[in-house]
C-alpha positions as CSV (number, residue, x, y, z in Angstrom):
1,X,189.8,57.4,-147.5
2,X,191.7,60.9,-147.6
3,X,189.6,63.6,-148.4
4,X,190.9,66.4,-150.8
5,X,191.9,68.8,-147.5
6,X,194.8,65.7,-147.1
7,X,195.4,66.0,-150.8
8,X,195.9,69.5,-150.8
9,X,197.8,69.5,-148.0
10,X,200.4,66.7,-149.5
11,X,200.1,68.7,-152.8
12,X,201.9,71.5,-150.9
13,X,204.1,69.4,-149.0
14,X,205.3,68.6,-152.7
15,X,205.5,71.9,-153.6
16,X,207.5,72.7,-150.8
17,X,209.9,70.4,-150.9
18,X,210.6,69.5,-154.5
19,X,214.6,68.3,-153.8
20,X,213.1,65.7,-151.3
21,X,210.4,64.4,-153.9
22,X,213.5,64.5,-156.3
23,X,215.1,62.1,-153.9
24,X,212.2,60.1,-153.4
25,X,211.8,60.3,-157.0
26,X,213.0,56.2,-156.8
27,X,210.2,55.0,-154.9
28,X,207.7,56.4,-156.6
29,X,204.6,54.6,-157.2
30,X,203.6,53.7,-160.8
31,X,200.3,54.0,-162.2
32,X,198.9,53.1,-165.9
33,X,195.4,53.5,-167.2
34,X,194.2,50.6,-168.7
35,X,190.6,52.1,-169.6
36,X,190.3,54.0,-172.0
37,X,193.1,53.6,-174.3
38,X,195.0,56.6,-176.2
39,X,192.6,57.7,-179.5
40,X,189.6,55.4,-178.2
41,X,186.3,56.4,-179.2
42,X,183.5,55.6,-176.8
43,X,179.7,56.2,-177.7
44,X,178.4,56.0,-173.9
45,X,178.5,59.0,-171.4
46,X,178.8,57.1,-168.6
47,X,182.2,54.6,-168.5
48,X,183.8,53.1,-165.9
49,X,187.4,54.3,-166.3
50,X,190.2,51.9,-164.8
51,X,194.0,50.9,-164.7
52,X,196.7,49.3,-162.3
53,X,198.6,51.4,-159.5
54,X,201.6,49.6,-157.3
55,X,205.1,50.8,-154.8
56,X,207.3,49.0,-152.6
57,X,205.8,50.1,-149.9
58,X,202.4,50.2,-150.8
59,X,200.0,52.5,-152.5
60,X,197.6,54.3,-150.4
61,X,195.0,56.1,-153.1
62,X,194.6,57.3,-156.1
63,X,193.4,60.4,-157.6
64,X,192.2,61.2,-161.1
65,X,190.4,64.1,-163.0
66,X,188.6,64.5,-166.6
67,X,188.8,67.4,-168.4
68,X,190.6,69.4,-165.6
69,X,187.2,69.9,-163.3
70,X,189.0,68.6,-160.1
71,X,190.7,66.2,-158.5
72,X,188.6,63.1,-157.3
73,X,189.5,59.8,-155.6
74,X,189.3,56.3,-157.4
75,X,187.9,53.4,-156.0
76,X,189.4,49.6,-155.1
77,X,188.7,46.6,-153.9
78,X,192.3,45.0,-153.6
79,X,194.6,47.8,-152.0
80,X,194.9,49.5,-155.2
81,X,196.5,47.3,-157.9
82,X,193.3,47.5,-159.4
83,X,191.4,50.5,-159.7
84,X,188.1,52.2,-161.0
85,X,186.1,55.2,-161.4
86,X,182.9,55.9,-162.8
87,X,182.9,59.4,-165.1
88,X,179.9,61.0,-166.5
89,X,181.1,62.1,-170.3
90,X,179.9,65.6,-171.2
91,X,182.2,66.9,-173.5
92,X,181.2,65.8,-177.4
93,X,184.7,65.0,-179.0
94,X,187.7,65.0,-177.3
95,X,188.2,64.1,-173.5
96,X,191.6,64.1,-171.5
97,X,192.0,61.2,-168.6
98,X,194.4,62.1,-165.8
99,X,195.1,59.9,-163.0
100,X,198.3,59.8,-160.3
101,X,198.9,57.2,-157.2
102,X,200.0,57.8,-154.0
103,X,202.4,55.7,-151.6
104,X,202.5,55.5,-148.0
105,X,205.5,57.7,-147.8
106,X,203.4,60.2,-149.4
107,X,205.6,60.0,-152.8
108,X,203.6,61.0,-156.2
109,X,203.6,58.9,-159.2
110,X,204.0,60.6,-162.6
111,X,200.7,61.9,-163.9
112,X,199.6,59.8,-166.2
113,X,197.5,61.3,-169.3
114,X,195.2,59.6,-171.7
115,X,193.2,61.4,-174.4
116,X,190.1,60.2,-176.2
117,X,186.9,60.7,-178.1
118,X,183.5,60.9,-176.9
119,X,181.2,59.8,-179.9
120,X,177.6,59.0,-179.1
121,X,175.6,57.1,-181.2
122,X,171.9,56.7,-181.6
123,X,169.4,54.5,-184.2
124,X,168.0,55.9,-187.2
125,X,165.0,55.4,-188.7
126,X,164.5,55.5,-192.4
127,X,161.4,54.6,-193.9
128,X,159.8,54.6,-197.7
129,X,156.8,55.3,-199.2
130,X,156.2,53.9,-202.4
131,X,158.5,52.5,-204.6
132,X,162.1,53.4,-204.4
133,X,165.4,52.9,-202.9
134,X,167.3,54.9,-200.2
135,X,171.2,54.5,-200.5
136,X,172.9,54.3,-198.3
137,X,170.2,52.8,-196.4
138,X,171.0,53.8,-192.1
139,X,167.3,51.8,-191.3
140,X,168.0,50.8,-187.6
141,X,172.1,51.6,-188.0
142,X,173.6,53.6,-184.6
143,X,175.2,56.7,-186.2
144,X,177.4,59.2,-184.6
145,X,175.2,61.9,-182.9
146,X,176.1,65.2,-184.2
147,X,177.9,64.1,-187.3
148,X,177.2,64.6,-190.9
149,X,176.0,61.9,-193.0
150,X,174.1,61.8,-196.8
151,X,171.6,59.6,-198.2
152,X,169.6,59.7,-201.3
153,X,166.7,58.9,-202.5
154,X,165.9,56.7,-205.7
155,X,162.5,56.7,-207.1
156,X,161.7,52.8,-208.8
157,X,160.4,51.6,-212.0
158,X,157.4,54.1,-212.9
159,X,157.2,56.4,-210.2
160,X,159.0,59.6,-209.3
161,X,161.0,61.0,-206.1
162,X,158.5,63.5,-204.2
163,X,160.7,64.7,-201.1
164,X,162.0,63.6,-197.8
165,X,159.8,64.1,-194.5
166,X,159.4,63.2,-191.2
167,X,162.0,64.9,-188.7
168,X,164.0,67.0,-191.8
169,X,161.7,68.1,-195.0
170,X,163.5,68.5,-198.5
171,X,162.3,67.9,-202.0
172,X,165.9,67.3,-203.2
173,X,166.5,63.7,-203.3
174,X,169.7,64.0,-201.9
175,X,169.3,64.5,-198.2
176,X,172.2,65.5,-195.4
177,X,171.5,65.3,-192.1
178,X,173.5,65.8,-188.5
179,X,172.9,63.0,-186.5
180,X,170.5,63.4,-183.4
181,X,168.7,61.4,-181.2
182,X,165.2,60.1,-182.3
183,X,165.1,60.9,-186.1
184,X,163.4,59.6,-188.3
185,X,163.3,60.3,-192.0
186,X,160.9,59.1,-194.5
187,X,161.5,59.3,-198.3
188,X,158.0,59.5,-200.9
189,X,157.2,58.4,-204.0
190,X,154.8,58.2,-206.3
191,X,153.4,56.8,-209.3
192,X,153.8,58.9,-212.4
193,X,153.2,56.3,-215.2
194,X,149.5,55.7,-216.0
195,X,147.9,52.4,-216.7
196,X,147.5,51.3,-220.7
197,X,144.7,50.0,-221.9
198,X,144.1,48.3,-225.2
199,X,140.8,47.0,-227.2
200,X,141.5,44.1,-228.9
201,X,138.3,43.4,-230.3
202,X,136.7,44.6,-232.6
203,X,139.2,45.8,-234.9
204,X,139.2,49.3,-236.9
205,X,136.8,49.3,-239.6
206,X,135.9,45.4,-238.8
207,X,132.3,44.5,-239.8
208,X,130.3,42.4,-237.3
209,X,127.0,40.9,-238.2
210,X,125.5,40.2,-234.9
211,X,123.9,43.4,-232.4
212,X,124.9,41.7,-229.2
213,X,128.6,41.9,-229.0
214,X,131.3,41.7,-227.0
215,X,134.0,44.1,-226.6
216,X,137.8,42.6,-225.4
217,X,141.1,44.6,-224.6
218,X,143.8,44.1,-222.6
219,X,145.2,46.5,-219.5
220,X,147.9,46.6,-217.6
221,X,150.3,49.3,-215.0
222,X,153.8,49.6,-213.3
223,X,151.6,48.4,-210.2
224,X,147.9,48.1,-210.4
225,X,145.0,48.1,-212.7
226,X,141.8,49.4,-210.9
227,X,139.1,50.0,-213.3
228,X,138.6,50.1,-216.9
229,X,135.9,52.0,-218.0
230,X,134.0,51.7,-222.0
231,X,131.6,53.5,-223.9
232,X,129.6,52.5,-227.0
233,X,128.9,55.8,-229.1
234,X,128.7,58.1,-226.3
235,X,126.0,56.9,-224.7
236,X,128.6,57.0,-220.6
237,X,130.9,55.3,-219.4
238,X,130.2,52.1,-217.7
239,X,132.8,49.7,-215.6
240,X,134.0,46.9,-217.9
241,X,134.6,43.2,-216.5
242,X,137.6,40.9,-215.8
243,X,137.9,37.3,-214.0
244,X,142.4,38.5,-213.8
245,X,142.4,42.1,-212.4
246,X,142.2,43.6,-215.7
247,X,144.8,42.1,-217.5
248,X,141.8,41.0,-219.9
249,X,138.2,42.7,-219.5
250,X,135.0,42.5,-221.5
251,X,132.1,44.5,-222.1
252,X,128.9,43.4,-223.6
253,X,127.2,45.6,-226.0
254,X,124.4,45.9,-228.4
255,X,125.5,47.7,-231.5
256,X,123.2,50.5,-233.3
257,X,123.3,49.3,-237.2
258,X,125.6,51.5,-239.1
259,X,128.8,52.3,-237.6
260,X,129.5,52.4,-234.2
261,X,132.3,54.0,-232.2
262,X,133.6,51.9,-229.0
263,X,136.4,53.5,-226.6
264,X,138.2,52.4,-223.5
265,X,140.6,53.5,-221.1
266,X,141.9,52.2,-217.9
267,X,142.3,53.7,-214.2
268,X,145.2,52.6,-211.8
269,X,145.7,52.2,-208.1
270,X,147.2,56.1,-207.8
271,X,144.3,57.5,-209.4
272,X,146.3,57.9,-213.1
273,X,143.9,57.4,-216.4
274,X,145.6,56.1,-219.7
275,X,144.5,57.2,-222.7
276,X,141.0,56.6,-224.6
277,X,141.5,54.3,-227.2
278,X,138.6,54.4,-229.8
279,X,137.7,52.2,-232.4
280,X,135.3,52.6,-234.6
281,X,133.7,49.5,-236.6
282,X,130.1,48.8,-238.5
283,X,127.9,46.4,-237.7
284,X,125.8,45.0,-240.4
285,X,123.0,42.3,-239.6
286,X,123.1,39.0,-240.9
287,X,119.8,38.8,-241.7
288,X,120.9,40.7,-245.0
289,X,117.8,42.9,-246.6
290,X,115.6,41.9,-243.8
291,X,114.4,44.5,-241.1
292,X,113.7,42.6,-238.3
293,X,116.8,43.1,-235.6
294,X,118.2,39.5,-234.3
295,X,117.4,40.7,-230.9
296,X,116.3,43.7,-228.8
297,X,118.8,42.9,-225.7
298,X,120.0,46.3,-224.8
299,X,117.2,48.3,-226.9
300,X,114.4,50.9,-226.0
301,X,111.9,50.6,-227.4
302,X,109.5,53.9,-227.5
303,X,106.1,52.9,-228.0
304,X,102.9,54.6,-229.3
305,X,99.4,53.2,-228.7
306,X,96.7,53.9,-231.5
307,X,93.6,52.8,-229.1
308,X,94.2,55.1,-226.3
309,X,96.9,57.4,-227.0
310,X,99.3,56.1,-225.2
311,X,103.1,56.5,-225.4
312,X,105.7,54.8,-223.0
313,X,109.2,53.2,-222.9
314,X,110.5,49.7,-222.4
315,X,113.6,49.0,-222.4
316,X,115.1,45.3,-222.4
317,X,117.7,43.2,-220.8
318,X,119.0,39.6,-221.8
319,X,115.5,38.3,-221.0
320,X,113.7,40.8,-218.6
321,X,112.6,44.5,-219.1
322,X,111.4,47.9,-217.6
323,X,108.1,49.9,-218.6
324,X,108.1,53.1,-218.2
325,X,105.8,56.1,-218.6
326,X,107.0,60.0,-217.7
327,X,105.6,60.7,-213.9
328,X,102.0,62.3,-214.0
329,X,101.0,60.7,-217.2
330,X,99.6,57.1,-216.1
331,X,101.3,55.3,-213.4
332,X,99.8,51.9,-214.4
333,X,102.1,51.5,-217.1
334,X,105.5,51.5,-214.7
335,X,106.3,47.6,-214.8
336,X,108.7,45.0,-214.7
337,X,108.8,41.5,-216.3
338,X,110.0,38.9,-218.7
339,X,109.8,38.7,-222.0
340,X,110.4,36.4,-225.3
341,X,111.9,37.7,-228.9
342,X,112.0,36.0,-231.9
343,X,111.9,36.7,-235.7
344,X,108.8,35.7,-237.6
345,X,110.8,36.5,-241.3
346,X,113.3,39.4,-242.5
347,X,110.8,42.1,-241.4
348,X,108.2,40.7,-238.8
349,X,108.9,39.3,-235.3
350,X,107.1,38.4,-232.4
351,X,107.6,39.6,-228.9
352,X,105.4,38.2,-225.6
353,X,105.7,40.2,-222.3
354,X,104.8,39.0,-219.4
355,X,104.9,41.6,-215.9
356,X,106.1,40.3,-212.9
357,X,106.0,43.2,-210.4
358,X,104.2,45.4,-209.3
359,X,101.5,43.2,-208.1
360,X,99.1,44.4,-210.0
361,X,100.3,43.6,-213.1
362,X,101.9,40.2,-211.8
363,X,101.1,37.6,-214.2
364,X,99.7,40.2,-216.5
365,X,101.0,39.1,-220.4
366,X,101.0,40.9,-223.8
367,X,101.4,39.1,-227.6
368,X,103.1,41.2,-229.8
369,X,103.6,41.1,-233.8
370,X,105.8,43.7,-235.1
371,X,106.0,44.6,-238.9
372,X,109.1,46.7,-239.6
373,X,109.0,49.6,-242.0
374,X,112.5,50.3,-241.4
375,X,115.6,48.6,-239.2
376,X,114.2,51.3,-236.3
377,X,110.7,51.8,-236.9
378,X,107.9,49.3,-236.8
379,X,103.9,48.9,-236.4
380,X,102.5,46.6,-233.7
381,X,99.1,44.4,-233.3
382,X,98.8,43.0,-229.7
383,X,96.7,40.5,-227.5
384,X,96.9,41.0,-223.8
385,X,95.8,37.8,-221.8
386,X,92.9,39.3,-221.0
387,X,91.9,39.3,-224.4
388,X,92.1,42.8,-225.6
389,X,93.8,43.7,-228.5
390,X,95.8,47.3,-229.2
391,X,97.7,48.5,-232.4
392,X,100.3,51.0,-232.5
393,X,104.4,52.0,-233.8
394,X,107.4,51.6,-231.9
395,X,110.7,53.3,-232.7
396,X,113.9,51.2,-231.5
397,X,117.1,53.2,-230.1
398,X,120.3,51.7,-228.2
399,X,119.5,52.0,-224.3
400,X,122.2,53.7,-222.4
401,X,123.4,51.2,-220.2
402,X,122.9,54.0,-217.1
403,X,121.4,51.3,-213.8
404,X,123.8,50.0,-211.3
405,X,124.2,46.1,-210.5
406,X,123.2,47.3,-207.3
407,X,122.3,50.3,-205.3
408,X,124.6,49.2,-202.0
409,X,126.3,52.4,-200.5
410,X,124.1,54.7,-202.8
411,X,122.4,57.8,-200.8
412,X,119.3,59.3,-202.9
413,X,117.4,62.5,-202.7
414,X,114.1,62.2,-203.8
415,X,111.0,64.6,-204.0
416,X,107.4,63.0,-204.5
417,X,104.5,64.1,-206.5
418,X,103.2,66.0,-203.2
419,X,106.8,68.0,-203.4
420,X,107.6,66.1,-200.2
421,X,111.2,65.6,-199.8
422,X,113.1,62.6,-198.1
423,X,116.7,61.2,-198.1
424,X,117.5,57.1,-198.2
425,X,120.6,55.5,-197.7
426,X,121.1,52.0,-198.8
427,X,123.7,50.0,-197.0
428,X,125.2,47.1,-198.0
429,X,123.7,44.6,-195.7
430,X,120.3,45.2,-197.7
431,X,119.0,47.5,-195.0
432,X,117.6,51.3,-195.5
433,X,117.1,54.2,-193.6
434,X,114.5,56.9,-195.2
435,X,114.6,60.3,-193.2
436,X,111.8,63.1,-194.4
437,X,113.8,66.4,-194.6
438,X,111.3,68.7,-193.1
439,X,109.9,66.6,-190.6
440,X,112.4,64.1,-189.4
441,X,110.5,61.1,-189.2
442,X,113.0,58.4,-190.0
443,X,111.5,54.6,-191.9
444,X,113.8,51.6,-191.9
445,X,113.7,48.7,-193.2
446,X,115.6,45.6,-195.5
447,X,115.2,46.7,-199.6
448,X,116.7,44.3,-202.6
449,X,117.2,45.5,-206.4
450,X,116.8,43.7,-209.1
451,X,118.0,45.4,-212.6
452,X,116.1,44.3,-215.7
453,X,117.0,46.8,-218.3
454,X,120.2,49.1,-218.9
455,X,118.1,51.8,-217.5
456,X,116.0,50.2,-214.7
457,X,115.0,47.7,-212.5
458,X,112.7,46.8,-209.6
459,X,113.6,48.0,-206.1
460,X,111.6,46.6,-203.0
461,X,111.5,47.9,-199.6
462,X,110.2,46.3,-196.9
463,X,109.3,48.6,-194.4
464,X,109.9,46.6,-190.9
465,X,110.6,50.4,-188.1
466,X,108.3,52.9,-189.5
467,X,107.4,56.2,-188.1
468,X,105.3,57.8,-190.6
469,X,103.7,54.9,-192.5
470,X,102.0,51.7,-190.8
471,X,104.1,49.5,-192.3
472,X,104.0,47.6,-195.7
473,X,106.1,46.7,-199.2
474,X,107.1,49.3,-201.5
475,X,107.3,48.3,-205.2
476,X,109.3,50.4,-206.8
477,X,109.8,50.9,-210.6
478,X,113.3,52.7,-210.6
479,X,114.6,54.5,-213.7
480,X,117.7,56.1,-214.8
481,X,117.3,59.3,-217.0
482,X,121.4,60.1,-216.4
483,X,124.1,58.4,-214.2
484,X,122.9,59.9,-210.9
485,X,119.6,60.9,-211.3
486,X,116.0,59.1,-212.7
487,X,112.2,59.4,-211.7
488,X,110.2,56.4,-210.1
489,X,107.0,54.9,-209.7
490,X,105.4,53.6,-206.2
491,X,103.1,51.2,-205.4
492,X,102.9,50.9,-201.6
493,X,100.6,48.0,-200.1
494,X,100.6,48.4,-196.0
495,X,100.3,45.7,-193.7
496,X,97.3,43.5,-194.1
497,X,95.7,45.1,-197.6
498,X,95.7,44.0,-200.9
499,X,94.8,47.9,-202.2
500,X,98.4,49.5,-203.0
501,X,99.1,53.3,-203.1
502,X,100.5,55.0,-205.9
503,X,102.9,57.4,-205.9
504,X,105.6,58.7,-208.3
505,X,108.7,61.4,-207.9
506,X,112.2,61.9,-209.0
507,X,115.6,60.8,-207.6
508,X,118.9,62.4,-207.5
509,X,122.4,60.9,-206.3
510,X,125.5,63.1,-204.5
């Protein structure tokens, strides 16, 4: 091949002698460029340019340039009636193509001249968050690099446009961009329409005859319904049930005679609350005249001994109950158990409780005749099964429905009557980890919880990796004076004894 020395050197000869080149002007060569055509657009920067060069007497090279930086020689592989070149584009927009052959009498072709575009091109990404539209919508689409191009955003039904993010930031939903390599844009929304939630039982000013009752509604959200929550005259809110994510839900009360106030609202996926809706209705018993309530499911009962003196709460589930008496007063009197309800006539009843835990008081079992003065207040006469008897009053309340289902994920502070302070976690696999806060020493071991009353139950922990104890069950009456916090009674019986170890404290939740 001729190197660009020769070139020169027949450029000048050219020069030189234009009436001869005139005269050979006949048997010029002829060239064309077949690639790229005039007014293409090419999004690579590297193309092979090409075309088609021939002469009588035979072409011998040819030469082509882009963008005026130089004359270079073309390649072949058939004596030049084919011909190619690779170019490296650098120039975004236009690009000029020049290209002349040359014959073995050293005649020129014309110089033949071929603009185009260079356009590169380059995938976008477009993603959204939430609900919404993008339009138009370039997901995955090679745009032109360096040109200008609008989308916008379109929030859907119920939620609202936030702003674009990702390689550009806006919070106008309309969005224009230049093109570049590796953008992506991402366009946010949000929810903005809370849940609604309806109670469709009981009605306003409805009378209901029965205490035990159960409260229905209806909830539903542009997306997702994650909680409703009810109340029963202010006594804290507490999770309703549902068996179809909350498009019906239920809640099982016991109603104070008189009028009572129930409200409900409902919680969505985005954290939004509807509005409380409240309705207030009276519940009247059945019973007409008579005293004696139907039931005591969801009562506290607050009980005052005349023999010894002694006051303490019980509070009652469907069919089992808690005993409580304030820390420091007498610990014997924290229990769990069963119990029985029925009415003798309009203003008597009989109730029989029998205690199932600590052990202690395990199969321990009180007969009890109540005479009511009032629809709250009554006097008691009981037989325990030992055979002693005790008299006394008890003043009914509603319980405030205030223990958990279960204490899984629940982390509690609790100081003990020596002012000892320890933290326990409670996982979910029915394992617990107690750590002592000044010394360290950690306890583990498997714990379950029963709850018997709307403000208490029976936690047992089974001490199995002690550090500071020699190992043993604790029985634990746990209640609930608020939401997150409560006092509790221990009975601890270690490892091979039959003598437990009282102890009592309070508890506190984060």
């Amino acid at each position: 091949m001729q190197n660009l020395s020769t070139l020169g050197a027949l450029l000048a000869a050219s020069l030189l002698a234009p009436a001869a080149a005139q005269a050979a002007a006949a048997t010029r060569p002829v060239l064309i460029i077949t690639y790229p055509t005039v007014n293409l657009s090419v999004t690579n920067p590297a193309i092979t340019v090409s075309g088609k060069a021939s002469d009588k007497t035979g072409v011998t090279n040819v030469f082509y340039q882009i963008n005026g930086t130089g004359w270079k020689q073309a390649a072949t592989t058939n004596g030049w009636t084919n011909w190619t070149a690779r170019v490296a584009l650098t120039n975004l927009g236009a690009n000029t193509l020049q290209a002349f052959a040359v014959d073995a009498g050293t005649n020129y072709s014309l110089t033949n001249t071929v603009k185009f575009t260079f356009a590169p091109t380059a995938p976008l990404t477009v993603q959204v968050s939430g609900l919404g539209t993008v339009t138009p919508n370039y997901n995955g689409k090679w745009l032109k690099i360096g040109e200008k191009y609008t989308m916008t955003a379109k929030p859907g039904k119920g939620f609202g446009f936030v702003k674009w993010f990702g390689s550009l930031s806006t919070n106008s939903p309309t969005l224009s961009f230049v093109m570049a390599s590796n953008l992506t844009l991402i366009a946010r929304f949000e929810n903005v329409t809370p849940p609604v939630a309806v109670i469709l039982s009981p009605k306003v000013h409805q009378t209901v005859t029965t205490a035990l009752f159960t409260v229905t509604g209806k909830a539903s959200d542009n997306v997702e319904v994650t909680n409703v929550w009810y109340q029963l005259n202010g006594e804290g809110w507490t999770s309703a049930s549902t068996a179809n994510g909350w498009t019906n839900w239920t809640a099982d009360v016991t109603l104070s005679p008189g009028t009572n106030l129930v409200q409900a609202f409902a919680e969505d996926s985005a954290g939004l609350m509807s509005k409380t809706n409240s309705v207030s209705f009276i519940y009247k018993s059945s019973a007409g005249a008579g005293l004696a309530p139907a039931s005591l499911s969801g009562m506290m009962a607050q009980v005052t001994t005349t023999n010894d003196e002694k006051s303490f709460t019980i509070a009652f589930g469907t069919d089992t109950f808690s005993q409580t008496m304030l820390p420091g007063t007498n610990v014997d009197n924290n229990a769990v158990g069963n119990y029985t309800y029925s009415t003798l006539g309009a203003n008597s009843a009989l109730l029989t409780i029998t205690y199932t835990a600590p052990p202690a008081r395990t199969n321990h079992s009180n007969t009890v005749t109540l005479t009511f003065t009032n629809s709250q207040e009554a006097t008691f006469t009981s037989t325990n099964s030992s055979g002693g008897t005790d008299a006394g009053s008890v003043v009914l309340s509603s319980a405030p429905n205030l223990a958990p289902a279960s204490l899984a994920g629940d982390t509690a502070d609790l100081v003990d009557s020596f002012n000892i302070s320890t933290t326990t976690v409670f996982s979910s696999d029915h394992t617990f980890t107690v750590t002592a806060t000044v010394s360290g020493n950690v306890s583990k071991g498997t714990y379950t919880f029963t709850r018997t009353s709307p403000v208490g139950g029976l936690l047992t922990m089974d001490f199995t990796s002690p550090s500071d104890v020699a190992g043993g069950v604790g029985y634990n009456i746990i209640t609930y004076s608020a939401a997150k916090a409560g006092y509790w009674f221990q009975a601890f019986i270690p490892i091979g004894s039959t003598e437990a170890a009282n102890d009592f404290g309070s508890f506190t939740l984060p």
